[in-house]
C-alpha positions as CSV (number, residue, x, y, z in Angstrom):
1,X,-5.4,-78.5,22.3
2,X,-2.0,-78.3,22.5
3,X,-1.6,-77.7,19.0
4,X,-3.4,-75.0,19.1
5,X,-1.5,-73.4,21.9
6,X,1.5,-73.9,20.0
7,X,0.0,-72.3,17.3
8,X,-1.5,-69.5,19.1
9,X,1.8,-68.8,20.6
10,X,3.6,-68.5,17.7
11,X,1.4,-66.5,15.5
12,X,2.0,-64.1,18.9
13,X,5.4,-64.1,18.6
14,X,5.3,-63.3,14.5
15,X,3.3,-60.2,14.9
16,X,4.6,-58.8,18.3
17,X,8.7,-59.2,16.8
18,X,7.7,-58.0,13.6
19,X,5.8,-54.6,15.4
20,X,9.0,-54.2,17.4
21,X,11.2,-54.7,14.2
22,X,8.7,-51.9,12.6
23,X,9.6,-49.7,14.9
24,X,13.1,-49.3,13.4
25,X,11.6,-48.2,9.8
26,X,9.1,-45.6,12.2
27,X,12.5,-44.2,13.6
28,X,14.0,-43.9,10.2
29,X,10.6,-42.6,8.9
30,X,10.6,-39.8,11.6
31,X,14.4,-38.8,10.5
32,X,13.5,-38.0,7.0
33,X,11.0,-35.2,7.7
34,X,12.3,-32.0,6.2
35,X,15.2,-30.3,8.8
36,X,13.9,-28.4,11.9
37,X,14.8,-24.6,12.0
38,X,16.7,-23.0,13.5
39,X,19.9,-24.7,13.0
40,X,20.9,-24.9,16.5
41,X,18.1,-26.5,17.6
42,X,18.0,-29.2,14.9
43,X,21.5,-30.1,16.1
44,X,20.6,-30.5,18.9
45,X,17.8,-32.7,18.9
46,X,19.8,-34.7,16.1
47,X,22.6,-35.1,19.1
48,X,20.6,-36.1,22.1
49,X,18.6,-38.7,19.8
50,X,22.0,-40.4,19.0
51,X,22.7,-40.1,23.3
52,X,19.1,-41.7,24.0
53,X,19.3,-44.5,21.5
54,X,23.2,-44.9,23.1
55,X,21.7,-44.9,26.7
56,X,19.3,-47.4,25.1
57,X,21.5,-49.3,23.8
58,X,23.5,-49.3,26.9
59,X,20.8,-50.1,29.3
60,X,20.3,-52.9,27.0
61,X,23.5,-54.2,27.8
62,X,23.8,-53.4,31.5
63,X,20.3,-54.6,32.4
64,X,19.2,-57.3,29.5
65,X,22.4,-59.1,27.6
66,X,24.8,-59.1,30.6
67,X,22.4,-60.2,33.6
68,X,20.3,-62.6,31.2
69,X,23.5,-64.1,29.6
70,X,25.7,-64.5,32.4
71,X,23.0,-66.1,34.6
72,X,23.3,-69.7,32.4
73,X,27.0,-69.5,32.1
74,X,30.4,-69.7,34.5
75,X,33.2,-67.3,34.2
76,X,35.3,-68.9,31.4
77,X,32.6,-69.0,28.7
78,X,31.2,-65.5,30.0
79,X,34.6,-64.1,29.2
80,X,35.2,-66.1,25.9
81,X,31.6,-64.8,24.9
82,X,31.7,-61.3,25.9
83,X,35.4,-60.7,24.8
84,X,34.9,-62.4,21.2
85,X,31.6,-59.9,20.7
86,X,34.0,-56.9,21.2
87,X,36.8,-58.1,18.7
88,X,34.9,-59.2,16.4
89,X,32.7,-55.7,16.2
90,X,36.3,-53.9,16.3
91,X,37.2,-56.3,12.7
92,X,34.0,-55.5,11.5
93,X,34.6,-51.6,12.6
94,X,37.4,-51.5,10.3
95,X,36.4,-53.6,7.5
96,X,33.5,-50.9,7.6
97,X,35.8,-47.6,7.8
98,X,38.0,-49.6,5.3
99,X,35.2,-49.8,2.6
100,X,33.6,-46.3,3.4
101,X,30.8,-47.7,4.7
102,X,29.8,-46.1,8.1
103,X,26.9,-48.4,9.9
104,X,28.0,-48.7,13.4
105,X,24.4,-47.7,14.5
106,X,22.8,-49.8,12.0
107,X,24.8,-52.8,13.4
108,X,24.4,-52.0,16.8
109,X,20.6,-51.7,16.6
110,X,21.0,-55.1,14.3
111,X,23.3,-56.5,17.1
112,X,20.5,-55.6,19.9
113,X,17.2,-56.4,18.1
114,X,18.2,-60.2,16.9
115,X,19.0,-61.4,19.9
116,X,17.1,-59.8,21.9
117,X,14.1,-60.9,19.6
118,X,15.7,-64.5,19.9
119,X,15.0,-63.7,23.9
120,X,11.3,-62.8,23.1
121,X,10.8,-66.1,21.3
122,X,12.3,-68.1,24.3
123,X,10.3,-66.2,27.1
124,X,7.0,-66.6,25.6
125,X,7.4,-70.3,25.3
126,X,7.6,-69.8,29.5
127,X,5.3,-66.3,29.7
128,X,3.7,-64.9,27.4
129,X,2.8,-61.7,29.3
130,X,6.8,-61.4,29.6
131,X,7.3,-62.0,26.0
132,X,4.7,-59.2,25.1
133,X,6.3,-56.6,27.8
134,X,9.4,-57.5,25.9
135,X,8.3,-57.1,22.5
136,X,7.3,-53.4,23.9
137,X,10.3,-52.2,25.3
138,X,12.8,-53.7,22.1
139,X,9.8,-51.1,20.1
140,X,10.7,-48.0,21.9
141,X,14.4,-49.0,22.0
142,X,14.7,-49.2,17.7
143,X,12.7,-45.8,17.2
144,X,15.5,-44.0,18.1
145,X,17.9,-46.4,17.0
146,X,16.2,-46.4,13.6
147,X,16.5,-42.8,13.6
148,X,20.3,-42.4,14.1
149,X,20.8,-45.0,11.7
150,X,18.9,-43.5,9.1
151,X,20.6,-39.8,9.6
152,X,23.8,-42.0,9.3
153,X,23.1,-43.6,6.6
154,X,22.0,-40.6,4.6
155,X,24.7,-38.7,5.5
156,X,27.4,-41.1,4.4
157,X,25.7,-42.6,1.0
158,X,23.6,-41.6,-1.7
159,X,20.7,-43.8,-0.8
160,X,17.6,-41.9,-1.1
161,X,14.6,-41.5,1.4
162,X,12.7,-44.9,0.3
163,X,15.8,-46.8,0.2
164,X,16.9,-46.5,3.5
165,X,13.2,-46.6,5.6
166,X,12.6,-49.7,3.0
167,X,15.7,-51.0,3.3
168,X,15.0,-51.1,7.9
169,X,11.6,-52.2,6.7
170,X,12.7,-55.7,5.7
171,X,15.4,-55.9,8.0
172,X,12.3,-55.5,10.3
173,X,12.2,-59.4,9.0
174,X,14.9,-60.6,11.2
175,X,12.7,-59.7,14.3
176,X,10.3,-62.8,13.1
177,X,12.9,-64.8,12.0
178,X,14.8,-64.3,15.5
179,X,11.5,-64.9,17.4
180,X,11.0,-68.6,16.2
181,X,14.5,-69.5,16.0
182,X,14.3,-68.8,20.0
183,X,11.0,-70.4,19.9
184,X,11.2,-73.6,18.9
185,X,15.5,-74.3,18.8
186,X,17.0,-72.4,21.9
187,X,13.9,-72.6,24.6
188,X,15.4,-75.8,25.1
189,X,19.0,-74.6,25.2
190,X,19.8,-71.8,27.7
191,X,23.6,-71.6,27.4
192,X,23.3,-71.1,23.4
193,X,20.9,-67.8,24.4
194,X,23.2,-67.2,26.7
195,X,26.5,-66.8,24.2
196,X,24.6,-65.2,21.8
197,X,23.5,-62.8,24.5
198,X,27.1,-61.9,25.9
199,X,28.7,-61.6,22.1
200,X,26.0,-59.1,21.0
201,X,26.8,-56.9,24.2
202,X,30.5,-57.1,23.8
203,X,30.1,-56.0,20.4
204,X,27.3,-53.3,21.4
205,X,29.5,-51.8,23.9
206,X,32.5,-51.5,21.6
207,X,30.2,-49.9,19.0
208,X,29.1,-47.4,22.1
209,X,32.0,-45.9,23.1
210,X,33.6,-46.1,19.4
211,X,31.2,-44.1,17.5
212,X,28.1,-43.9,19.2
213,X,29.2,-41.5,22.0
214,X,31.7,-39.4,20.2
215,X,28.8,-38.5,17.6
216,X,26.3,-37.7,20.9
217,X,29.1,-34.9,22.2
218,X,28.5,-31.1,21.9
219,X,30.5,-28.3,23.6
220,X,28.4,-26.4,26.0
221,X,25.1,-28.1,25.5
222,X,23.4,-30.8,28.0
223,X,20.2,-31.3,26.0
224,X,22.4,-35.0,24.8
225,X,23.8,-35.9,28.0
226,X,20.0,-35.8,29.4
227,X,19.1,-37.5,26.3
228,X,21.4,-40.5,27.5
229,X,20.2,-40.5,30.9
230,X,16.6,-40.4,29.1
231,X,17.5,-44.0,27.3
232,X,19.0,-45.7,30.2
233,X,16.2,-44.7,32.1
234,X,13.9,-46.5,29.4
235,X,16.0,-49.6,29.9
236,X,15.9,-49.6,33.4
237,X,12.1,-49.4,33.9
238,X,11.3,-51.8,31.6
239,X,13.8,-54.4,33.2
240,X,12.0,-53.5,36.6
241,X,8.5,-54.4,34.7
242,X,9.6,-57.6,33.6
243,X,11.1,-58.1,37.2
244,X,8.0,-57.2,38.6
């Protein structure tokens, strides 16, 4: 019997990281449809999707890494953690910009969806209505994410259409990957979540106010500010579901 809870649960946890993994290839998917006219108003949109998938990203560290990682730890291991994600995202920042190789939303989506999947795998081995709210709300984060990365991406290489959504698609992998590792190795071991948790939002919010919110800024338009507000917003009620 408990075999085949075991079992259960992790076949659960396969599909509902790999769905929220999919939802990065969706995002890159959407990007690739042929430019919206007029001009303006494809700038626009293309703006205040890079603001909502940096509000996203920020209400992922504000409400998710911090609180969840911070709540195992005490002070000197919080600041080791947190301060080793943000210089470590700063060397790879410039090994990146070195080599002509602009990703910081590709690695900042990668940076939120691993351990954040690692998270899944640990809750559902507690709840496994938590883990599945969870696997939701990590979905409608990497849409967006997956679209900014993909305008990135083509913008700064030569990688055509099916390159890029493929190459999301089996980084989409990791989500799986993530999920058991959290399963089965760190359910038992808090603190580890914990470290991984604080380093992935001190690199996150390095790559925020680096890149990600420079990109998201246009004179005399508030359609990307909103757009922000918009992605924090999605943060913040799916913390309050879990909570609830």
């Amino acid at each position: 019997m408990l075999e085949s809870l075991q079992t259960n649960g992790l076949l659960q946890i396969l599909l509902l990281t790999l769905i929220a993994g999919l939802a990065m290839p969706l995002g890159a998917a959407l990007a690739s449809v042929e430019r919206i006219r007029p001009r303006w108003l494809e700038t626009e949109v293309r703006h205040s999707v890079i603001a909502f998938g940096g509000g996203a990203l920020l209400a992922a560290v504000a409400l998710v890494l911090v609180p969840e990682g911070s709540a195992g730890l005490s002070l000197v291991p919080i600041v080791v953690c947190f301060a080793a994600g943000g210089i470590a995202f700063m060397l790879l920042d410039r090994w990146l910009a070195a080599n002509g190789t602009p990703a910081s939303q590709l690695v900042a989506m990668l940076s939120d969806f691993v351990p954040e999947a690692m998270a899944l795998g640990a809750t559902f081995s507690v709840s496994s209505q938590g883990g599945m709210l969870l696997a939701g709300i990590i979905a409608l984060q990497n849409v967006p994410e997956g679209f900014n990365s993909y305008r990135e991406l083509a913008k700064a290489t030569h990688y055509r259409r099916r390159t890029i959504v493929g190459g999301l698609a089996l980084m989409a992998l990791l989500g799986p990957v993530a999920g058991v590792v959290g399963y089965f190795l760190l359910s038992d071991t808090p603190q580890v979540v914990s470290g991984i948790m604080l380093f992935a939002a001190g690199g996150i919010l390095y790559i925020i106010f680096q890149d990600i919110a420079p990109q998201a800024r246009l004179k005399k338009h508030w359609a990307p500010p909103l757009g922000a507000l918009a992605g924090f917003l999605l943060g913040l009620a799916g913390e309050v579901a879990l909570g609830s």
